[in-house]
C-alpha positions as a printed NumPy array, in Angstrom:
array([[  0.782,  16.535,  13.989],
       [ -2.239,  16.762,  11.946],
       [ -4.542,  19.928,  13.72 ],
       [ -8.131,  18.771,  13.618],
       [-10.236,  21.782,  14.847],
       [-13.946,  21.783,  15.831],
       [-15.971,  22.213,  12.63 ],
       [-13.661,  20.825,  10.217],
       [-14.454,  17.044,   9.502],
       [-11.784,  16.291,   6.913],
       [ -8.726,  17.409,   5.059],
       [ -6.885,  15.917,   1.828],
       [ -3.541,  17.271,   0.654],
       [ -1.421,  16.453,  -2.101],
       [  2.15 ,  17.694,  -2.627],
       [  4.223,  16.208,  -5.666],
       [  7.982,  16.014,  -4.627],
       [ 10.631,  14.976,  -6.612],
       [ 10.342,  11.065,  -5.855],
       [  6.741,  11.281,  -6.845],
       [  3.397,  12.413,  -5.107],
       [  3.172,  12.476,  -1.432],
       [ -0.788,  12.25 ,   0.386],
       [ -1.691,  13.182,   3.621],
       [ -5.751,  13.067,   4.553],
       [ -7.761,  12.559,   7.342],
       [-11.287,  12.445,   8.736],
       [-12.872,  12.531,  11.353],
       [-15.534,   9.374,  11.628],
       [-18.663,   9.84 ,  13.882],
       [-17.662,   7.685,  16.328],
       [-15.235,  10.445,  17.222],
       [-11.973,   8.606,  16.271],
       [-10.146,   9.584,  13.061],
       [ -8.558,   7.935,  10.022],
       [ -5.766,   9.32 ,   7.958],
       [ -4.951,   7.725,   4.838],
       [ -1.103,   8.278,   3.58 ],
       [  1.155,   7.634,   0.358],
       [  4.847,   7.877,   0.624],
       [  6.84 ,   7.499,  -3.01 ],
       [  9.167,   4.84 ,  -3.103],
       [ 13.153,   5.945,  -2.461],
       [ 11.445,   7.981,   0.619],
       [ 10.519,   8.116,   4.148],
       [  8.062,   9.862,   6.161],
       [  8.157,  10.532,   9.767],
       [  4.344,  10.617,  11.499],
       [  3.273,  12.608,  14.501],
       [ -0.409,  12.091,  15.076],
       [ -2.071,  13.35 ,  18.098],
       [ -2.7  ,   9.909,  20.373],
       [ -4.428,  10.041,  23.797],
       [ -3.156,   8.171,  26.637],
       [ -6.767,   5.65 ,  26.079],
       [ -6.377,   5.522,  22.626],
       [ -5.183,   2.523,  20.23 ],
       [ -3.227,   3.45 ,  16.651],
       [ -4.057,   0.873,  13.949],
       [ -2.119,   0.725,  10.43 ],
       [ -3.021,  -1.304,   7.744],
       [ -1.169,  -1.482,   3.886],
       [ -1.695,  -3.692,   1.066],
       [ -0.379,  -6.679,   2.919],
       [ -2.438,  -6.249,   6.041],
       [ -2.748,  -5.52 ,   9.183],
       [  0.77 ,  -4.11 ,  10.417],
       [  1.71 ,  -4.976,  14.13 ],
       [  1.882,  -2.119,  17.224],
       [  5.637,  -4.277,  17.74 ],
       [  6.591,  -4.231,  14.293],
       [  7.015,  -0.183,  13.773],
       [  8.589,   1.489,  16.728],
       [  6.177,   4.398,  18.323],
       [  3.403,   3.485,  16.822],
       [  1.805,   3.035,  19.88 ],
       [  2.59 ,   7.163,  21.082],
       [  1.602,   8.148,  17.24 ],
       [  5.22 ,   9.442,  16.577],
       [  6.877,   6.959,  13.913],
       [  8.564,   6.124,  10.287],
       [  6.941,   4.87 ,   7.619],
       [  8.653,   3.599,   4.24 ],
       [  7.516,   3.977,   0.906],
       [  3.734,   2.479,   0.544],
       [  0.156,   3.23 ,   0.954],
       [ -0.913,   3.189,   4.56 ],
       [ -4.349,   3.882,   6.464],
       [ -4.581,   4.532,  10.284],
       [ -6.979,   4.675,  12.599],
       [ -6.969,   5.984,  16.299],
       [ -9.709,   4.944,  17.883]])
């Protein structure tokens, strides 16, 4: 999981892997919750641990949409799979 330490409001990262570049940033918004914006090169898969609070709600969104807590397994605990595609999440 991401570590998001007092004083630090944001981090991007970029490593390019064989299948093409992977992304990995986050901030932290003022309200307190955070967003993390991802890209995952197509032929791959990345497994996600963000840090999710018993109160807190995990929202994903692609190109198509909105993406469904039901539709990816674990969303909801912030430990789940993504496929290839451009994703941003918020936990609020």
């Amino acid at each position: 999981a991401p570590f998001t330490p007092n004083g630090l409001e944001s981090v991007n990262t970029t490593y390019h892997s064989p299948f093409g570049p992977i992304v990995s940033n986050w901030k932290k918004e003022p309200s307190g919750s955070f967003e993390y914006e991802m890209s995952i090169p197509d032929g791959s898969t990345a497994k996600v641990s963000l840090p999710v609070g018993p109160s807190q709600t995990v929202e994903i969104k692609n190109k198509k949409g909105t993406i469904k807590a039901d539709q990816i397994e674990g969303l909801k605990t912030g430990r789940f799979t993504l496929g290839a595609g451009e994703y941003v999440i918020h936990v609020f």
